[in-house]
N, C-alpha and C positions, 0 to 999 in steps of 0.2 A: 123558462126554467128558473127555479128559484136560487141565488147565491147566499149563501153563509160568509162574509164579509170578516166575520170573528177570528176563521183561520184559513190558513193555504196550503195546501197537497200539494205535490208536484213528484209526476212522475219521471223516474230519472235512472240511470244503470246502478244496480245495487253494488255501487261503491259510497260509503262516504252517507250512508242515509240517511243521518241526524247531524243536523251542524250549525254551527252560527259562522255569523260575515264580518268581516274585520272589513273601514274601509279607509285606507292611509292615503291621504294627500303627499302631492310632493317626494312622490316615491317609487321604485321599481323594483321589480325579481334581484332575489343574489341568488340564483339557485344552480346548479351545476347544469341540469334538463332538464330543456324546450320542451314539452308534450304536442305541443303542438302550436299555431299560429295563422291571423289574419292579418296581410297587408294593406289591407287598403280598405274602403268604404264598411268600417263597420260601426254601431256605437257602442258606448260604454255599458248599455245595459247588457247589448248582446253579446261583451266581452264576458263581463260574468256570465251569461247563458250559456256561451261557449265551455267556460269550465267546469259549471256543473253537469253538462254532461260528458265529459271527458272525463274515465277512472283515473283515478291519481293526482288528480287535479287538487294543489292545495292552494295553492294562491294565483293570481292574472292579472299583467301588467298594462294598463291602457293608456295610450300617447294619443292626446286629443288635437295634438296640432296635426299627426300625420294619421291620423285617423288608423293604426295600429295595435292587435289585442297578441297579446306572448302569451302563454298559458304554461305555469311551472308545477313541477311537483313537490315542493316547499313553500313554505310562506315566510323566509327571511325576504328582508328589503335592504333597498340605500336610497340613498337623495337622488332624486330626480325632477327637478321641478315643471319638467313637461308630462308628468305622468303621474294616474293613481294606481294604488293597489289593490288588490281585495285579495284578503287574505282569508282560507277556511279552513274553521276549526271544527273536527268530528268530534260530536258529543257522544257520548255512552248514553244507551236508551235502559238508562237502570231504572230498578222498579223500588219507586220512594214508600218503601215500607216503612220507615222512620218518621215519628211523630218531632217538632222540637215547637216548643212553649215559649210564644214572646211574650214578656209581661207587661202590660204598658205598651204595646203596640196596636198600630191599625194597618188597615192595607192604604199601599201607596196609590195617589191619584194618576199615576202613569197607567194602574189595572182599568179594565174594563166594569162594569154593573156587575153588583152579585147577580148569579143566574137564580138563587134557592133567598130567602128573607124568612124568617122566624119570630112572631112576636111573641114573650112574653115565654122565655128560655129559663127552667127556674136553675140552673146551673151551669158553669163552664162544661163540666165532663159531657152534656146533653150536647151542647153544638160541637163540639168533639165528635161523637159519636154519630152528629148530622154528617159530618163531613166523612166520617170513614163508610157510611151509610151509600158513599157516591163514587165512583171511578174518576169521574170530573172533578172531584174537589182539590185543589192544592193548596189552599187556605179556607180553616173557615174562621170567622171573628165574633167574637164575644162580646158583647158592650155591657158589662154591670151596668150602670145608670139607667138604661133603657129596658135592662134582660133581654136584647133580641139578639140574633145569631144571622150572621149573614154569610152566606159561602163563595167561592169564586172559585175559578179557573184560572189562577193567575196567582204565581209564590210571592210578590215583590211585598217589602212591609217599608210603614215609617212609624212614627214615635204618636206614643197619645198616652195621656195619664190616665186608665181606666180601663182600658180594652185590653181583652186578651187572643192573642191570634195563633191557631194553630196549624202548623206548617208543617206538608209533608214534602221530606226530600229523603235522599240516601245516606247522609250524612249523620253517624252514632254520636258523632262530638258534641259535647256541651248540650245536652237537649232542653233544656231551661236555662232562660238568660233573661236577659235584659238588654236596652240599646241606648247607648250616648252619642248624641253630634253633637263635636265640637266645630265652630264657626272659625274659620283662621288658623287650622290649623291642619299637620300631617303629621304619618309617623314617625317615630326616634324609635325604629327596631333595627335587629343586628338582619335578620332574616325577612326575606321576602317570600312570600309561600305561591303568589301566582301576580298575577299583572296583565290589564288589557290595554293597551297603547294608541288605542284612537277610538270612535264612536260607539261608544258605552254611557249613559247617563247616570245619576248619582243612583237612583231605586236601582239599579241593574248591578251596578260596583257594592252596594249591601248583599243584592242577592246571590253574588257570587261568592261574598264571604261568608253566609250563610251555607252555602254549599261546601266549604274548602274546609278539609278536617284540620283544624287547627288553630283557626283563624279566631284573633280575639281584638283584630285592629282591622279598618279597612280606610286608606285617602282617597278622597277623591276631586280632584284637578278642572272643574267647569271650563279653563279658556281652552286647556288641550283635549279634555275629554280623556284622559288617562284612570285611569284607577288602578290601586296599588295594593296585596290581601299581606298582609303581617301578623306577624305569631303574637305579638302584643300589643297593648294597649297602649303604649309610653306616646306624647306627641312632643314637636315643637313648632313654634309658627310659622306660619306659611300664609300669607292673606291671601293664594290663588285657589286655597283645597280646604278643605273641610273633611272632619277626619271623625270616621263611626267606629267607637268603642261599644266591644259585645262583653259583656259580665256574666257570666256563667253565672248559677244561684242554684245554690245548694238545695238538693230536693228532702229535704230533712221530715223524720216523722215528729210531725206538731203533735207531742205528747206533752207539754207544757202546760198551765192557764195560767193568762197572768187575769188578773181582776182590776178593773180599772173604776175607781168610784167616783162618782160624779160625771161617766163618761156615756155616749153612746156611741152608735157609730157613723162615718162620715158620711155628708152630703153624696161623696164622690161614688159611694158604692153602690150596686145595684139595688135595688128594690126585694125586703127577704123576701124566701122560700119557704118561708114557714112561719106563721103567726098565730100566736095560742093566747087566748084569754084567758083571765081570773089565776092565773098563777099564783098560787099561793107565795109562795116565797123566790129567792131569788137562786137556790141554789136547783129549785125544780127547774129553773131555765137554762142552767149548766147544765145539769143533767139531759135536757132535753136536745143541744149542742152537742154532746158526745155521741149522744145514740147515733149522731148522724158522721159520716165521713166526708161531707160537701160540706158539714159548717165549719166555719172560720171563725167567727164572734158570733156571738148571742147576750143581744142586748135587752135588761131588764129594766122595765117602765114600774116603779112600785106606786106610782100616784095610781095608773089604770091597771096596777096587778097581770100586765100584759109581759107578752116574753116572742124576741121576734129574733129567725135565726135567719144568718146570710154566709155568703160564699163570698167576703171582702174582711181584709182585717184591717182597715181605717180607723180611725175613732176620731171622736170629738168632743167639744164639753159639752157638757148638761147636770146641771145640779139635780140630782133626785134620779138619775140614772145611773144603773150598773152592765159594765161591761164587761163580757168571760171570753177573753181573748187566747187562741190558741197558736202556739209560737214553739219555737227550739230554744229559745233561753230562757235560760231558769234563773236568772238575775232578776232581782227584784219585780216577784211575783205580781204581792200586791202593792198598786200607788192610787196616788192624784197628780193629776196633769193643769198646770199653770198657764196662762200665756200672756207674754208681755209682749204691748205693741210695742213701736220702734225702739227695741234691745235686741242685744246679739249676744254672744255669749265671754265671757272676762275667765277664761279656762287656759293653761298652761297645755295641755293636751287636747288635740283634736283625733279622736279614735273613727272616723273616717267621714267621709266629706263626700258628694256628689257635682259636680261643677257645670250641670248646664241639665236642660230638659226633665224638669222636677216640678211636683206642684207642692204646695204646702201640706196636705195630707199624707203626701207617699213619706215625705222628709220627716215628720212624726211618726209615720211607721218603720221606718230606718231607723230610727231612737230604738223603739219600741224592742226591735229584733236584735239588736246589737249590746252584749254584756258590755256592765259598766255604763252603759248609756245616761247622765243623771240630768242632759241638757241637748236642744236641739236649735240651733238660728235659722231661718226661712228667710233671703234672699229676693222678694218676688220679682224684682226687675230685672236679675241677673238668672233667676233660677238657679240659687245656688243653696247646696244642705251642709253643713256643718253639727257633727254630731259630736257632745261633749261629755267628759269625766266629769263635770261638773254642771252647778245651774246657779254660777255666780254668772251677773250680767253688765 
């Protein structure tokens, strides 16, 4: 008989049918009632067996010198250094109707293979649309540079300049973000929104704030395996944690164009959707940008009369190119874009700043988005974006 190795059934009394396993060292039941108990020859695995099939059963205490399982119906604990715990949490088997939009993310390497692969995806809303296409899907990922779309069975995300992954959960909050890890560091919030206290990993402590309506901070603790969901973002150091900031991002209607001359668009973006020859002019390749609701920039070649539209708004230099960039600000429509090597920026005002996992193109598109923007410094060994009121340097 053939096994599926991917996942695990287990039949059991319909109590408790969806759950995860808490497993605390060093520790035993506080609980008022026993449910029930073995004295003698049993192990640790069959002590958990014993509770999951017992109703009520939310947590089970096992004494491995005296080879003894307790079975409670709470999962508090206290110190017990001859014993572990397992503690069980019932999950709610909701149905993730809920789409949320990581920008700049990929899937974590703790997921398994996409089951679905896609080459040559001419837009994000398409792998979208792969995924909602599948019952299995709980992420599917987008990669502009490549245009392929890959899907999985598996929510967990981490950070990548370029990929877009779309996640379905239950959660209405924040449905387009962004994600910062900062190295050394935890929260500084007044409020704690949940918290798992032993074997959890970092991908699992993201995807639990990803879950948690409210969540725009999450710590997470490698030596104790702790993870900690906060209503903000604020941190302060900590060399044992590492602390994931989630940025909400305004889903605004891009009725803007700014025009960027001398520009086209970034190495970083995917490969366009759309490529038109002999263009006469450059305002037929705006125009040809609007007709669409996937383009983002539409970049004009006037040496080859060519007009090419994408689904990325990067840009970059190019003398003899024009770029019809679509955006929410309407601050300084039309420019030209400068770049100094090793300079930063000599400005009184810094109108907002990114401090870790940035590349050099998203940090010019931060400029780009942001009124007032007249200067941007790129950081690349820090990954850090500083965006200015000015472009004294």
């Amino acid at each position: 008989m053939a096994v599926n190795l991917g996942w695990l059934a287990r039949k059991i009394v319909r109590n408790c049918p969806r759950f995860e396993i808490r497993r605390f060292a060093a520790a035993t039941g506080n609980c008022s009632t026993v449910l029930t108990s073995v004295a003698s020859e049993i192990t640790e695995s069959a002590c958990l067996d014993l509770c999951l099939d017992t109703p009520g059963c939310r947590g089970a205490a096992y004494d491995g010198n005296a080879s003894v399982c307790t079975v409670y119906d709470c999962g508090d604990t206290f110190t017990d250094s001859d014993s572990v715990f397992y503690q069980r949490i019932c999950v709610e088997d909701c149905e993730r109707n809920v789409t949320q939009t990581c920008i700049n993310c990929l899937i974590s390497p703790d997921c398994q293979m996409p089951f679905e692969l896609t080459h040559y995806v001419g837009i994000g809303s398409d792998c979208l649309a792969q995924c909602n296409s599948s019952d299995d899907c709980s992420v599917s990922l987008y990669l502009r540079s490549s245009s392929r779309c890959y899907v999985y069975n598996c929510s967990r995300l981490s950070l990548n300049w370029g990929g877009i992954a779309y996640r379905k959960t239950f959660n209405a909050d924040c449905p387009r973000f962004e994600i910062r890890r900062f190295a050394a560091a935890t929260g500084n919030c007044s409020t704690v929104l949940t918290s798992v206290a032993s074997e959890i990993t970092e991908s699992a402590c993201l995807d639990l704030c990803l879950d948690t309506p409210g969540c725009r901070g999450a710590a997470y603790d490698g030596n104790a395996s702790v993870c900690t969901v906060y209503d903000c973002g604020d941190t302060l150091t900590d060399s044992d944690s590492v602390f994931y900031r989630r940025l909400c991002v305004q889903d605004c209607e891009r009725n803007v164009t700014q025009t960027c001359i001398n520009c086209l668009t970034s190495p970083d973006c995917q490969m366009p959707f759309e490529l038109t020859h002999y263009v006469g002019i450059g305002s037929d390749c705006l125009a040809q940008c609007n007709s669409s609701d996937d383009c983002s920039v539409s970049s004009y070649l006037s040496s080859y009369s060519r007009c090419l539209s994408y689904n990325c708004s990067r840009l970059s230099l190019n003398w003899g190119g024009i770029a019809y960039r679509k955006t929410c600000n309407a601050d300084c429509p039309r420019f030209e874009i400068r770049r100094f090597a090793a300079s930063t920026g000599n400005c009184s005002t810094v109108l907002t700043s990114v401090a870790s996992e940035i590349i050099e193109s998203a940090c010019l598109d931060l400029c780009l988005d942001t009124p007032g923007c007249r200067g941007a410094s790129y950081d690349g060994n820090a990954s850090v974006c500083n965006v200015f009121d000015c472009g004294d340097t």
